[in-house]
N, C-alpha and C positions, 0 to 999 in steps of 0.2 A: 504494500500500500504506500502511496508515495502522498506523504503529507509536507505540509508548508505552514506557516504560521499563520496564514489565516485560512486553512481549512484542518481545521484539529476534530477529532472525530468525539461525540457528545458518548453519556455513560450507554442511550439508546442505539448507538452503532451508526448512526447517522452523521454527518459532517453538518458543523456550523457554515452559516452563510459567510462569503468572506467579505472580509471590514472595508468598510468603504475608506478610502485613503483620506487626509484634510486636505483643505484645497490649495492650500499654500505650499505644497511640495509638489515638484515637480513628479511627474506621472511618468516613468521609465518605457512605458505602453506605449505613450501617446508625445512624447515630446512637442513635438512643431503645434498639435493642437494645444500642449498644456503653456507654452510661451506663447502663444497667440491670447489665451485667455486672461496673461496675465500685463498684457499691453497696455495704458489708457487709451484711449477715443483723442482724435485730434480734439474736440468738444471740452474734455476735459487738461487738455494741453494748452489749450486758448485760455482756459478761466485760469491759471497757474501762471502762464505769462501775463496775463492785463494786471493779474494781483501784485505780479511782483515787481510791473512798470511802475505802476500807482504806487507804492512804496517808498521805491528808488527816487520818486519826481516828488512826491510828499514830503520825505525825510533830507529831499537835498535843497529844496525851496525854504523847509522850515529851518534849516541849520544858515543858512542865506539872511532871515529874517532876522535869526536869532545875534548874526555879526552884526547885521543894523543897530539893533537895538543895545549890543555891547558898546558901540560904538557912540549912539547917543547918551550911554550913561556918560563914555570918560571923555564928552566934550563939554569945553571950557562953560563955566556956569553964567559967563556974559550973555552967550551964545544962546538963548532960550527962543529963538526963532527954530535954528539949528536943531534943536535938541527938538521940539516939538514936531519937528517936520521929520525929523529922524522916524518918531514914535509912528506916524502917519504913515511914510513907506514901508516900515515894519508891519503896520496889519494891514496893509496893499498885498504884500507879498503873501502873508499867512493869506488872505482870500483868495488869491491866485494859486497857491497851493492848491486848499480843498478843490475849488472848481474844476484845477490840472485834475484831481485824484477821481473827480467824476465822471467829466469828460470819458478818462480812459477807458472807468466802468460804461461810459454808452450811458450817461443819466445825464440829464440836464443839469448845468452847472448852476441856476438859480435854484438853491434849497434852503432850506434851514441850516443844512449842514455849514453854509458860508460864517454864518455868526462864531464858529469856531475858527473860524481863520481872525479874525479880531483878536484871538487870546495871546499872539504874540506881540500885538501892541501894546494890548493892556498891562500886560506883566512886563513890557520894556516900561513903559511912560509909569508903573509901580517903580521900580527900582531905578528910572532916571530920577523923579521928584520927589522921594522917600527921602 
C-alpha cells in the first residue's frame, strides 16, 4: 500500500480525504497556475502607484511649506510685513498640497479637505508671533 501524508488510512481501512494545501504556498502541481494567482490586477497596481504619488507630492510640498515658515520665524522682527506674508505662502502651499494629493486620487481639488492645508500656516504664524 503506498501511503503519503495526506492519504493515511482511518482505524475503518479507508483513507482520509487529502488536505487541501493553504493558498499561500506555492502548488508543486500547478506552478505557472499557482504564480499567476498570486499576481495583483494592473487595477490594483494603479491604486499603489496614485497612493504613493500622492504621498511623495504631499510630504514634499509640506516639508517646502514647513522651510517657509522656519524661515519666517528667524526673520528680523522689523520685518512684520515679511514675516506675515511669509505665514501666507506657507498655507498657499499647504492648500496646494492637499489639492496636488486629490487631484492624483481623480477627486476634485475643492473639498473640505483644503482647510487642512491652512494648518501649516497657522502653526508657522503660532511660533512666528509667540
Amino acid at each position: 500500500m503506498n501511503e503519503t501524508a495526506f492519504d493515511t488510512p482511518l482505524a475503518s481501512g479507508k483513507s482520509s480525504p487529502a488536505r487541501r494545501r493553504p493558498r499561500h504556498l506555492l502548488d508543486p502541481e500547478d506552478l505557472r497556475g499557482s504564480h499567476q494567482r498570486s499576481q495583483g490586477t494592473a487595477e490594483s497596481l494603479g491604486r499603489v502607484q496614485r497612493w504613493v504619488m500622492s504621498v511623495l507630492v504631499v510630504t514634499t510640498l509640506e516639508h517646502l511649506a514647513g522651510g517657509v515658515a522656519l524661515v519666517a520665524v528667524f526673520t528680523d522682527d522689523a520685518r512684520l510685513d515679511a514675516r506675515i506674508g511669509l505665514n501666507v505662502i506657507t498655507a498657499v502651499i499647504g492648500c496646494l498640497a492637499v489639492a496636488a494629493g486629490l487631484m492624483i486620487h481623480k477627486r476634485s481639488p475643492l473639498s473640505w479637505w483644503l482647510l487642512l492645508g491652512l494648518l501649516p500656516g497657522v502653526i508657522g504664524a503660532w511660533f512666528t508671533f509667540a
